[in-house]
N, C-alpha and C positions, 0 to 999 in steps of 0.2 A: 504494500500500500504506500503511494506518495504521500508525505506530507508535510514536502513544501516544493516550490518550483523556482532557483533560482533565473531571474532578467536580467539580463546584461542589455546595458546602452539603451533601455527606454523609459522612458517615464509615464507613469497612468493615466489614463485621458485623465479619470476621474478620482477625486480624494489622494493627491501626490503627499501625502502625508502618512509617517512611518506610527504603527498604531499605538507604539511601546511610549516614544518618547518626544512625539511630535512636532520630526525636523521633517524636514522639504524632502522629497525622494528626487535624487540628482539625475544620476546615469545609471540608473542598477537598483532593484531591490530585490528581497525574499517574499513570495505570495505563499502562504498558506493556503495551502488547499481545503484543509478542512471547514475553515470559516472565510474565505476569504478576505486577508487582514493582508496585510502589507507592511513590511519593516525593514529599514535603513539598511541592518547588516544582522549579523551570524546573535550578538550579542544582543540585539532587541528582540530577536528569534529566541533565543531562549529561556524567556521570561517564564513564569508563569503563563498560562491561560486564563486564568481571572486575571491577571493583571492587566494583560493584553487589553481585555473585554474592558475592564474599567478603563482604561486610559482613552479606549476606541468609545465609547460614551460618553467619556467628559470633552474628546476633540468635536462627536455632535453637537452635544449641548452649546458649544464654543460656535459653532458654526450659525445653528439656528437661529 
């Protein structure tokens, strides 16, 4: 089972923000497959899952 998909050289149309610790995603991210979440590098990937999820709820709320 995949679970996650390394990007090289692109950036997301949508939400270029890394879920962990919500910097700009430049030329590269890691896409989690399993929730579709999006992170900087290796070390915002290995957070937690709830932390992931709260941090990716408080960038909503930030947005809204």
């Amino acid at each position: 089972m995949i679970k996650f998909v390394l990007v090289n050289n692109r950036v997301p149309a949508r939400d270029p923000i890394c879920a962990c610790c919500g910097k700009r995603l430049e030329s590269g991210y890691i896409r989690a497959t399993h929730a579709n979440l999006k992170y900087c590098n290796l070390v915002c990937y290995g957070y937690t899952p709830e932390l992931a999820a709260t941090a990716a709820a408080e960038q909503t709320r930030r947005v809204s």
